[in-house]
C-alpha positions in Angstrom: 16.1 -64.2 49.3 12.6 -63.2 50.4 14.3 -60.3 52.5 16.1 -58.9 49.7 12.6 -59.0 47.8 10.8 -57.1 50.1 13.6 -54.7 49.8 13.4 -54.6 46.3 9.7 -54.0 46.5 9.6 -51.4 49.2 12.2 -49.3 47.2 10.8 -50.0 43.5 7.3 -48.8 45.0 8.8 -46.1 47.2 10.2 -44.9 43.5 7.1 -44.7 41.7 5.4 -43.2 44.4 8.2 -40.0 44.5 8.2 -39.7 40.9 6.2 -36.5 40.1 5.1 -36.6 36.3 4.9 -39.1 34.0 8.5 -38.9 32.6 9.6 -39.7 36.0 7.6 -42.8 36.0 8.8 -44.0 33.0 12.3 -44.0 33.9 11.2 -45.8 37.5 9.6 -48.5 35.0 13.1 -49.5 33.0 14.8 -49.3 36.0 12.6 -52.0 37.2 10.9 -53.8 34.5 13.4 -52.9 31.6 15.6 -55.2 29.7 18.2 -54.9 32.3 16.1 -53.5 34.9 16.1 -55.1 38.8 12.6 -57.5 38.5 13.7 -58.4 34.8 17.5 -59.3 36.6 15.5 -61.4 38.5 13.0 -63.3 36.4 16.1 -64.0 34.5 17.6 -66.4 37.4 14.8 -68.7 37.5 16.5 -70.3 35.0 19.3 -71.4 36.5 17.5 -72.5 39.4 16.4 -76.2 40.5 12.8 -77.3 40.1 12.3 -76.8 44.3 13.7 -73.6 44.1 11.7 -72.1 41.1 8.9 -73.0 42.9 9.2 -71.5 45.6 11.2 -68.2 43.8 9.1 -67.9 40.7 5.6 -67.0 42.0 7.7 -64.9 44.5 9.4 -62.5 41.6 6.5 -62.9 39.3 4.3 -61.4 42.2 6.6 -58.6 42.3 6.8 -58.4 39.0 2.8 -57.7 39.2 2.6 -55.7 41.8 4.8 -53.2 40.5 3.1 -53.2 37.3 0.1 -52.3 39.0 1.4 -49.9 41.1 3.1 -48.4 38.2 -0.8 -48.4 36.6 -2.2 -46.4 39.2 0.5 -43.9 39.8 0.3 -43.4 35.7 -3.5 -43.0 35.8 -2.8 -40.3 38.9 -0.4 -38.3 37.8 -2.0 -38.4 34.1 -5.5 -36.9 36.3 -3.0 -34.4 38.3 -1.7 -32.7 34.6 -5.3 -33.1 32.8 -6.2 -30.9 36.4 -3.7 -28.3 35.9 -4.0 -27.9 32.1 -7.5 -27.3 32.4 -7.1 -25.1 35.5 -4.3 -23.0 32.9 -6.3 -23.3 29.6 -9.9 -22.4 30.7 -12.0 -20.4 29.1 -14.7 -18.5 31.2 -18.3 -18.8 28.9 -20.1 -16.8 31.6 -18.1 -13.8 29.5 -20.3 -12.2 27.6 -19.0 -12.2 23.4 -17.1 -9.2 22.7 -19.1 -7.1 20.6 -17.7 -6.4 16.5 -16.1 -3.2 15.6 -18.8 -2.2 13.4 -20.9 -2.4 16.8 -18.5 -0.9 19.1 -17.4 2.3 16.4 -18.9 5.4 16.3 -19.7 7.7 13.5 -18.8 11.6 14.9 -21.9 13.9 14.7 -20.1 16.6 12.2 -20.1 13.3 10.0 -23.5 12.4 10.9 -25.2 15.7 10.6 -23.7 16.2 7.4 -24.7 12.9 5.9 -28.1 14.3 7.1 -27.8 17.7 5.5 -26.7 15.5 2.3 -29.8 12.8 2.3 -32.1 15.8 2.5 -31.2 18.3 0.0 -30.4 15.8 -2.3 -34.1 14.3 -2.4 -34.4 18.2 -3.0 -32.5 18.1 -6.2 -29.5 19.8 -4.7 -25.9 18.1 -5.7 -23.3 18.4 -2.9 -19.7 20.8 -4.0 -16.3 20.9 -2.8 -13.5 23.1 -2.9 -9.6 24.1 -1.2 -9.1 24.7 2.0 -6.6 27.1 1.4 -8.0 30.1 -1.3 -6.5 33.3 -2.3 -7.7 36.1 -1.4 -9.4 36.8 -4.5 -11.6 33.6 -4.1 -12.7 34.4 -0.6 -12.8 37.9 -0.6 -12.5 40.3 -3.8 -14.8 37.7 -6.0 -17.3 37.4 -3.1 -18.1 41.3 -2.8 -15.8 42.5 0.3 -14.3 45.9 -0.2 -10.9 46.4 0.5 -10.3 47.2 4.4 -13.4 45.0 5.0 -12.6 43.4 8.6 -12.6 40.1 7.7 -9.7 40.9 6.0 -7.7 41.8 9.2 -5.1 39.1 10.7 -6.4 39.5 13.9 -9.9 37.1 12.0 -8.3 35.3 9.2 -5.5 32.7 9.2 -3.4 34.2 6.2 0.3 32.7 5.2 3.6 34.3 4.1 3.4 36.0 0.9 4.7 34.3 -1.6 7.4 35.4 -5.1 4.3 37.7 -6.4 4.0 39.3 -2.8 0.2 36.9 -2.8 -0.8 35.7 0.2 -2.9 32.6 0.7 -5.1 32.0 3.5 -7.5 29.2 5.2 -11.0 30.0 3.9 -13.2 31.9 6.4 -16.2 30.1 4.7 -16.9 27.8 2.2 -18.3 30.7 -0.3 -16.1 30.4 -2.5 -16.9 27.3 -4.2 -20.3 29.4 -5.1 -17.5 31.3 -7.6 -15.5 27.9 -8.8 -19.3 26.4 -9.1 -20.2 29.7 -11.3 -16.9 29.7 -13.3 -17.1 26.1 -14.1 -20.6 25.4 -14.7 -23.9 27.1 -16.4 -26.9 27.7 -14.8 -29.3 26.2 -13.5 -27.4 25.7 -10.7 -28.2 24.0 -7.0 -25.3 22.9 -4.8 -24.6 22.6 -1.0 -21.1 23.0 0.2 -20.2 21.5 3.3 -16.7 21.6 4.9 -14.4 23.2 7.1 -13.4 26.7 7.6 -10.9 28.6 9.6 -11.7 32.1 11.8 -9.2 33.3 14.7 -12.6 32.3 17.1 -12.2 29.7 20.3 -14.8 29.7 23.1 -17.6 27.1 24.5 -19.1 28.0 21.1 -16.3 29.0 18.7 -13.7 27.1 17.5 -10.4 28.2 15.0 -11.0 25.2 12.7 -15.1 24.4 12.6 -18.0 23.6 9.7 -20.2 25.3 7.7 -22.7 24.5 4.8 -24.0 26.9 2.6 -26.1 26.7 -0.4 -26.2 28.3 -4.2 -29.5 28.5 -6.6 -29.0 30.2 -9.9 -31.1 30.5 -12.9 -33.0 33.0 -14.7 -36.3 32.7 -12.2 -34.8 32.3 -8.6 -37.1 34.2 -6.0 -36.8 34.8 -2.1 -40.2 32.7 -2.0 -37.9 30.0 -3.0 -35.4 30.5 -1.0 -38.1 30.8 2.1 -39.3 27.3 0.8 -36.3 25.3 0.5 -35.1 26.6 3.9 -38.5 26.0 5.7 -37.9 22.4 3.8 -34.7 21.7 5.1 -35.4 22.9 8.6 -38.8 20.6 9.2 -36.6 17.3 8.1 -33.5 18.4 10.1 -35.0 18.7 13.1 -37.5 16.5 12.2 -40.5 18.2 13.0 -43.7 18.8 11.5 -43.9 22.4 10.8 -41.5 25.4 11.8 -42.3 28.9 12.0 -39.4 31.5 10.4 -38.6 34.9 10.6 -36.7 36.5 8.3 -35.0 39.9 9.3 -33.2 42.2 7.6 -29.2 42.2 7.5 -26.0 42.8 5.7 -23.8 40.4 4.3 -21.1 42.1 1.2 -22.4 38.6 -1.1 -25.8 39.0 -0.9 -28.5 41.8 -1.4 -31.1 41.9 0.2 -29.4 39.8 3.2 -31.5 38.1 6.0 -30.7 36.5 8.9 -33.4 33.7 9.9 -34.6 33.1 13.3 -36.8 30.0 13.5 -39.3 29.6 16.6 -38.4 27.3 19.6 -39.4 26.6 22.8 -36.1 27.1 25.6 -38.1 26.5 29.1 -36.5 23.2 29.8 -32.6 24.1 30.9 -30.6 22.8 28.5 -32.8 21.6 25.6 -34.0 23.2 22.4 -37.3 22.3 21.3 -38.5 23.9 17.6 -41.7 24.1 16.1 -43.3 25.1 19.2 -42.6 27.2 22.1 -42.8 31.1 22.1 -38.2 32.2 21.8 -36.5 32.8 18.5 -33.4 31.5 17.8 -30.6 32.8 14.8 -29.7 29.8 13.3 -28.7 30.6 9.4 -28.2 34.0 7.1 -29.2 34.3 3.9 -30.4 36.2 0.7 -30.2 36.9 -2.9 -26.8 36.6 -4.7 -25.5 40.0 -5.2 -24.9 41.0 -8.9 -21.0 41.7 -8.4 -20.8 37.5 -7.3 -22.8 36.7 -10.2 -20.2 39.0 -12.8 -17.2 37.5 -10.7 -18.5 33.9 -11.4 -18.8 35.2 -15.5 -22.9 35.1 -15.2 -24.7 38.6 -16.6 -26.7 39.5 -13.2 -29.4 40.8 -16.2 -30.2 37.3 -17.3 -29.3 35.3 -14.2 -30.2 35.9 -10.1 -29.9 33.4 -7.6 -30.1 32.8 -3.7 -27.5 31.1 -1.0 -27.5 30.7 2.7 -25.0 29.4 5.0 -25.0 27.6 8.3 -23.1 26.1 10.9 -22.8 22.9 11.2 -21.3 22.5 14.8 -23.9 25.0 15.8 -26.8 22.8 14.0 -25.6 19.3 15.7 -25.5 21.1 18.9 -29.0 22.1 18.6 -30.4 19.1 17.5 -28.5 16.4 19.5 -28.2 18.6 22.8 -24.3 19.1 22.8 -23.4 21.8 25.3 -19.7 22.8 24.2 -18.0 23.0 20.7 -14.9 22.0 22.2 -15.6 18.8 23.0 -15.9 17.8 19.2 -12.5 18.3 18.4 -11.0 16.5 22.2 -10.7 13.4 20.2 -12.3 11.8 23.9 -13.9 8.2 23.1 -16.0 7.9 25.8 -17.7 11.0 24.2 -18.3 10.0 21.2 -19.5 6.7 22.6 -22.0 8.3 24.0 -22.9 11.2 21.4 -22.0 9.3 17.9 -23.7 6.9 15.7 -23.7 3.2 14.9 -21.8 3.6 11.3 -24.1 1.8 9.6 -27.5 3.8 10.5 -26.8 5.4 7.3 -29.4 8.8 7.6 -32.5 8.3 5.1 -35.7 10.6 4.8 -37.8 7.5 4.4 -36.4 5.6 7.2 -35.6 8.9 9.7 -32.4 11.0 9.5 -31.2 10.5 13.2 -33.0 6.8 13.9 
């Protein structure tokens, strides 16, 4: 009897030591310890044994019975360590990571958007109200209403983007500039009248400084006593809190644009003896940046205003060319490669909204 014990043992605890997860264990322990299982067979005999022999025989198979219990213990709390291992080793979480940043932290603002909330923040603390108007215009809109005679060169294919003629034999075009909202503002509205009017326009242009599709902002003043010294002012305004500087120098020469008479263009002093940065206010170069001048009085008559009772001034800028400047942006080409890692680098937190009081570019 104590030979077929021993093998009972060897082979009970040879089982629980091959099984491999707890599942395997359990089905070791009712094999063994069960209702029907090999120890429980056993205990059940004692019964029908004499007093001399459950004396001998009981402790025997209650010892097994015990020592498989307890070797079924340990191999439990084993394999239960060996699964808490590997689920941590599968589920863990490295905190030496550093947090992932929130989209309003990792996006960026483009600097056409930028510059223009700029251009925005500071004529409107100068009274100025911002206009809109179509991209695509009729010719009479961006040409015959703005002063350009017929076989004017603008008018040409080889600079305008112009569409099939429609069932009148009219053809629409992109709008070469944003000038003609100065005629919808005119028609629609009675003077006094101050408006900027960013947006985009379309030229037949593309180079490290050109581009078919870019932005321009221009600017319309009419009422009855409108005056270049105004105009000189609000421009020497706008310049000192764009570039945010504390004074500018101008110069104002003489031009020709078919809107405006007289026309200037206006060159305003820098300082371009570190390669490849623009410093104004100081320096002794001149660089074009805007033209400019007094409404002509065919405009006014095509925006229904009498040019004896009312005058007026505009201007109108880039503003790819003015972001360039100011935030040190070598090609124009780049704003329009839709390339992340550049506008990681050159755009804005999007909530830095740009404030006079608290700086435009901060």
């Amino acid at each position: 009897m104590s030979n077929d014990l021993e093998n009972l043992e060897s082979s009970v605890l040879a089982d629980i030591e091959a099984a491999s997860d707890e599942a395997a264990l359990e089905n070791v322990r009712v094999a063994a310890l069960g209702k029907k299982g090999s120890v429980s067979e056993l205990l059940k005999t004692l019964g029908k044994m004499s007093a001399e022999e459950r004396q001998v025989q009981g402790p025997a198979i209650n010892g097994l019975k015990t020592r498989v219990t307890e070797a079924l213990a340990a191999r439990k709390a084993s394999l239960r360590q060996v699964a808490i291992a590997a689920r941590l080793a599968s589920e863990k979480l490295d905190v030496t990571l550093p947090v992932r940043s929130s989209p309003a932290e990792r996006g960026r603002i483009h600097p056409i958007s930028q510059v223009i909330d700029e251009i925005a923040a500071i004529f409107g603390d100068l009274g100025f109200t911002i206009a809109e108007g179509p991209d695509v215009e009729s010719d009479y809109y961006n040409f015959t209403a703005l002063n350009f005679p017929e076989g004017h060169p603008a008018r040409e294919m080889h600079d305008t983007f112009f569409f099939q003629p429609d069932e009148k034999g009219e053809r629409k075009l992109l709008r070469t500039h944003t000038s003609p909202v100065q005629i919808r503002t005119m028609e629609m509205q009675k003077p006094p009248i101050r408006i900027v009017i960013p947006g985009k326009t379309y030229r037949q242009d593309s180079d490290a400084t050109h581009s078919p599709m870019f932005h321009q902002v221009e600017g319309l003043v009419v009422d009855k006593s409108a005056n270049i010294g105004n105009l000189k002012w609000v421009l020497e305004e706008f310049c000192k809190a764009f570039f945010e500087v504390p004074s500018v120098t101008m110069r104002f020469r003489p031009s020709f644009f078919p809107f405006t008479e007289p026309s200037m263009e206006v060159d305003i002093q820098c300082d371009r003896s570190r390669p490849g940065e623009v410093r104004f206010g100081e320096g002794n170069d001149w660089m074009e940046i805007l033209g400019c001048g007094m409404v002509h009085p065919n405009v006014l008559r095509a925006g229904g205003l009498d040019p004896d009772e009312y005058q007026g001034f505009a201007w109108g800028m880039g503003i790819d060319r003015i972001a360039m400047l100011k935030y040190g942006m070598p090609d124009l080409r780049a704003f329009f490669d839709a390339d992340v890692r550049w506008l990681q680098h050159y755009g804005f937190r999007p909530l830095d909204m740009p404030t006079l009081f608290g700086g435009l570019s901060s």
